[in-house]
C-alpha positions as CSV (number, residue, x, y, z in Angstrom):
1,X,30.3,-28.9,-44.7
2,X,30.2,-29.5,-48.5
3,X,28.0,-25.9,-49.8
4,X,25.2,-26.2,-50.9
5,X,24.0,-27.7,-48.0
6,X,21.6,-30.7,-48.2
7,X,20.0,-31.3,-44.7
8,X,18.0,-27.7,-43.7
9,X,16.4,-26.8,-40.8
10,X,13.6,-23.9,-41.1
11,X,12.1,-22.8,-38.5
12,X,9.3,-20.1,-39.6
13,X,9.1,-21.7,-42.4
14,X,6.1,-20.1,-44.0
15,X,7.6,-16.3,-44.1
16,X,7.9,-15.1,-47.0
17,X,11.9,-14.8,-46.8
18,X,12.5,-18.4,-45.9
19,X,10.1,-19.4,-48.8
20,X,12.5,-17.7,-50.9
21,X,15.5,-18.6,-49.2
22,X,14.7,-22.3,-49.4
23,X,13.9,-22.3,-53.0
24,X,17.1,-20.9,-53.4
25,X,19.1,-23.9,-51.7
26,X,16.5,-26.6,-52.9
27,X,17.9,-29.2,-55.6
28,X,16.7,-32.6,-56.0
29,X,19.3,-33.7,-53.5
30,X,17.9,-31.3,-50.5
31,X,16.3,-32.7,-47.8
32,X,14.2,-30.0,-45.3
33,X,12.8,-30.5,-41.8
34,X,10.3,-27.0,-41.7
35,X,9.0,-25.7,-39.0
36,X,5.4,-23.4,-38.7
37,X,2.3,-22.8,-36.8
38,X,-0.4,-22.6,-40.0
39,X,-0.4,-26.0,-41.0
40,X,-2.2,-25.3,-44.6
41,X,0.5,-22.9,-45.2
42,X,3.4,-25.3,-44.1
43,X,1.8,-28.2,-46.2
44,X,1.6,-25.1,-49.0
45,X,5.3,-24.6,-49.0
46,X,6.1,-28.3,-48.1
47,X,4.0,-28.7,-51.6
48,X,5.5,-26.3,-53.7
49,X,9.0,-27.6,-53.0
50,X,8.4,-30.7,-53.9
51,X,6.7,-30.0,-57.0
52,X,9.8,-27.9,-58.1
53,X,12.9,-29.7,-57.0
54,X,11.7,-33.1,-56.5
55,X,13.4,-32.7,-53.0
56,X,12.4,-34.9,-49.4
57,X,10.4,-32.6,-47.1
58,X,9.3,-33.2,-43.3
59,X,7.1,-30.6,-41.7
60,X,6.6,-30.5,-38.4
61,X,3.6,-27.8,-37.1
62,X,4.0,-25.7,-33.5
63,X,3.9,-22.4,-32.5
64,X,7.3,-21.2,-31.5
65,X,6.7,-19.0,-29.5
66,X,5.8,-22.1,-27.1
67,X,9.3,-22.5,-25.7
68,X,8.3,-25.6,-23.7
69,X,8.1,-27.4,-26.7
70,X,11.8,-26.2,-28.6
71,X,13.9,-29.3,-27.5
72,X,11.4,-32.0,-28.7
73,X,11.2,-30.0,-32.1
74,X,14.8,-30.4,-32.5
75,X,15.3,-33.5,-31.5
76,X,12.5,-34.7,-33.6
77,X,14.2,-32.7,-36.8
78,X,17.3,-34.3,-35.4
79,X,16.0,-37.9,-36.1
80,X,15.1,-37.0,-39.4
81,X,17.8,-34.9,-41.2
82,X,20.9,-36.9,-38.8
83,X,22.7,-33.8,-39.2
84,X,21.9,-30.2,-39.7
85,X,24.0,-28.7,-42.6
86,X,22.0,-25.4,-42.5
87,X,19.5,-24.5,-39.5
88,X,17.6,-20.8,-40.4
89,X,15.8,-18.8,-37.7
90,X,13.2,-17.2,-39.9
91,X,10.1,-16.5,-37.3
92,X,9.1,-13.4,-36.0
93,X,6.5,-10.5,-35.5
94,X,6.3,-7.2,-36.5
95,X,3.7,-5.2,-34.3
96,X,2.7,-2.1,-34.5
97,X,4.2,-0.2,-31.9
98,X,1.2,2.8,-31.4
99,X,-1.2,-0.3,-30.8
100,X,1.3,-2.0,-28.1
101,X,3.2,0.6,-26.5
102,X,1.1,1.2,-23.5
103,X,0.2,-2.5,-23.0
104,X,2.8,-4.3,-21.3
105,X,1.9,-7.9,-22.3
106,X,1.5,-7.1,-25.5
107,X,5.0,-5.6,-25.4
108,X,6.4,-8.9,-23.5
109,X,4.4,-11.1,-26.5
110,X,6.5,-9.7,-29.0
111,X,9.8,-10.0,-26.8
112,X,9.1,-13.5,-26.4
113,X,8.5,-14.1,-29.9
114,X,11.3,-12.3,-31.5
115,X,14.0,-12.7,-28.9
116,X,12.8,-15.3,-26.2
117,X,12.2,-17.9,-28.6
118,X,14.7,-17.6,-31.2
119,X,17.2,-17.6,-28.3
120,X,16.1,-20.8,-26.6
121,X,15.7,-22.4,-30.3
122,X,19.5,-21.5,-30.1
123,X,20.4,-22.8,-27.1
124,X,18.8,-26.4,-27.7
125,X,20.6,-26.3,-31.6
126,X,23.9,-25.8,-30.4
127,X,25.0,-28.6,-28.6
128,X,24.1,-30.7,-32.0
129,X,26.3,-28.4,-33.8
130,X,28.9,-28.4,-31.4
131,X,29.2,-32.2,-31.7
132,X,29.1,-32.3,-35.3
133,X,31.1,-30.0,-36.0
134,X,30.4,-28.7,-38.9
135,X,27.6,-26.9,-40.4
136,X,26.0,-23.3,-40.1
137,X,23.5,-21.4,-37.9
138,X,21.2,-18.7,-39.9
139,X,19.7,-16.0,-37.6
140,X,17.2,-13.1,-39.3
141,X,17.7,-10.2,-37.2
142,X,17.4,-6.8,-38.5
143,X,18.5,-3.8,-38.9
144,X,16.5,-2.4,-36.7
145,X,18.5,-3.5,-33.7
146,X,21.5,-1.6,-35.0
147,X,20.0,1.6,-32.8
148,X,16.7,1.9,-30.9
149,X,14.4,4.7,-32.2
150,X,11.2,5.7,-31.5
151,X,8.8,4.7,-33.9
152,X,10.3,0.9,-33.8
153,X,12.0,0.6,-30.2
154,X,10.2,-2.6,-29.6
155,X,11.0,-4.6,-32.2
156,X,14.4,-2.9,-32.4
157,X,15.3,-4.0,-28.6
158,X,14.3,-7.6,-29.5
159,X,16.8,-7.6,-32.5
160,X,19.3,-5.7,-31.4
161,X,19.4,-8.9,-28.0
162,X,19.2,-11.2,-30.9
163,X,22.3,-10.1,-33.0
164,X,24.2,-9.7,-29.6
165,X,23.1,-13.6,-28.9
166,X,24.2,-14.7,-32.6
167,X,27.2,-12.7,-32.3
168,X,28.4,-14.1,-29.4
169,X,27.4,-17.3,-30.4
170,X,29.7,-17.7,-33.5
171,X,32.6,-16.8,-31.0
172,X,32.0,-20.1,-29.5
173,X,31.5,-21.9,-32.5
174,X,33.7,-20.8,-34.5
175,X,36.1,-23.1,-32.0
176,X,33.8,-25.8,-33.3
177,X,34.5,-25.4,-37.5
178,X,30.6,-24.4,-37.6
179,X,29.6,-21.0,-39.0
180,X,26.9,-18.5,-37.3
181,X,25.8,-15.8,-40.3
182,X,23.5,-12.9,-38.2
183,X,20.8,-11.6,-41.1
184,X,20.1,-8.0,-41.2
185,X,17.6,-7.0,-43.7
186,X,16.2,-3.5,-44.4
187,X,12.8,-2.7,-45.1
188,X,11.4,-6.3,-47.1
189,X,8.0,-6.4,-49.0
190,X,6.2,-9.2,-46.9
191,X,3.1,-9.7,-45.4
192,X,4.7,-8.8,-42.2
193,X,6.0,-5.5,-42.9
194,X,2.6,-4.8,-45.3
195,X,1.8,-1.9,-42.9
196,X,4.8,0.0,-43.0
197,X,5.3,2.5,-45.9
198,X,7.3,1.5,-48.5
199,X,10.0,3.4,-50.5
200,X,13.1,3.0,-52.7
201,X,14.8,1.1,-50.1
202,X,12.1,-1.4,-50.0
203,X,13.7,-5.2,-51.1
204,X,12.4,-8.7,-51.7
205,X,12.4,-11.4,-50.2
206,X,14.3,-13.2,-53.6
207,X,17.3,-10.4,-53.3
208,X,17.4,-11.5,-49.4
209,X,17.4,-15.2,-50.4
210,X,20.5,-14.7,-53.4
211,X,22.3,-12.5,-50.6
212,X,22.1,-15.3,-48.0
213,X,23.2,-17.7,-50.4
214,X,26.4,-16.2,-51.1
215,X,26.9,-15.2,-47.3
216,X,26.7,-18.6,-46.2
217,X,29.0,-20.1,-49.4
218,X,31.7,-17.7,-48.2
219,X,31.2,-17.9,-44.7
220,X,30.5,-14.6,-43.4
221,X,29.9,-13.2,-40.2
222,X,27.0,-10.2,-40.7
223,X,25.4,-9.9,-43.5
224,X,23.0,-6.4,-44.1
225,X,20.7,-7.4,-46.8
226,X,20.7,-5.4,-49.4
227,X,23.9,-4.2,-49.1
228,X,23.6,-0.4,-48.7
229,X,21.9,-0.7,-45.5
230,X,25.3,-1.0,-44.6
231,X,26.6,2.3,-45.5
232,X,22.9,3.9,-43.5
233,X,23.2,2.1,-40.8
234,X,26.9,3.1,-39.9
235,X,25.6,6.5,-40.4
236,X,22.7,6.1,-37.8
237,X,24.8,4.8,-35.7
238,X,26.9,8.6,-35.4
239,X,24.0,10.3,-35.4
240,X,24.9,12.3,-31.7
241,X,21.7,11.3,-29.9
242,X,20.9,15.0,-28.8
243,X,19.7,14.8,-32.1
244,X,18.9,11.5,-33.2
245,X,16.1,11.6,-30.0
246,X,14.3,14.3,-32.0
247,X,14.2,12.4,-35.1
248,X,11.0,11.0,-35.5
249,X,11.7,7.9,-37.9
């Protein structure tokens, strides 16, 4: 695949990081097939890339969290890109956990959405890569699948499937010359995360977009966006659990 890549596949288009990560790859030459459930927001960023970078854009409005309907989404983006250069896994929820904890289908919503879903997306994708041959796969996961704790354990087990999934994935595709990059942001200013508390370590989605950029020009495997979450998580991670169980973050 020549980088950038010209033919991209959004799906959950209208978050705020794929906004930004699509401006970032979008040139006159780009052609996008983007995927979301609010229709004025999709025809929004449809819109808004045009206007900028004078680039070919196809939107194509579902809820994805209808699995039913994932293999006639990609086949449809598959008859109008031909191939996938970039496909991006940008949808997701972010509930708050006090208001689901006790209410099981609240807690298998979520699961569906942030795990389910992504995962059969995945699995209908692959076979297209696999025959082309080229190409990379774009997962947002997060860093809160790294180690489940308490305050976050249901979001966290959702990611934590989904960067297991990816991983794995790129083992088999990597046979195949195509590239799997698994996203792992820290705390992002978005819409999404607009009722958690925010800090120093809070990001944007624009950092996340230039990070992504450069992870999928070099080809690499993980990518913790920005970088330091690296250097926290790993120390998570060692925290023994007779203490990290006490912790209340």
């Amino acid at each position: 695949m020549s980088f950038p890549p010209k033919r991209i596949l959004i799906l959950g288009a209208t978050s705020a990081i794929a906004q930004a990560i699509a401006r970032k790859f979008a040139s006159s030459e780009t052609q996008f097939f983007l995927i979301g459930r609010d229709i004025q927001k999709l025809d929004a960023v449809a819109t808004d890339l045009q206007e900028r970078f004078r680039c070919m854009v196809h939107t194509y409005q579902m809820d994805l969290a209808d699995n039913s309907r994932h293999q006639e989404v990609i086949e449809t983006a598959k008859k109008k890109l031909g191939n996938f250069d970039l496909a991006l896994i940008a949808h997701g929820v972010l509930p708050e956990q006090d208001e689901i904890k006790n209410d099981a289908d609240a807690v298998l919503n979520s699961l569906n959405v942030n795990f389910n879903s992504a995962v059969s997306l995945l699995t209908h994708m692959s076979d297209i890569f696999e025959q082309q041959k080229t190409g990379s796969i774009a997962v947002i996961s997060s860093v809160a699948g790294d180690r489940g704790r308490k305050m976050l354990y249901v979001y966290g087990a959702a990611k934590a499937g989904l960067s297991s999934f990816a991983d794995g994935l790129r083992g088999r595709m990597i046979e195949h010359g195509v590239h799997v990059l698994n996203i792992k942001p820290g705390v992002i200013a978005t819409p999404m995360t607009e009722h958690l508390k925010k800090g120093v370590l809070t990001s944007t989605p624009e950092r996340v977009a230039t990070d992504v950029y450069k992870a999928i020009r070099k080809k690499q495997d993980i990518l913790y966006t920005p970088g330091r979450w690296w250097a926290i998580m790993f120390i998570v991670r060692h925290i023994p659990e007779r203490i990290f169980k006490k912790l209340s973050f």
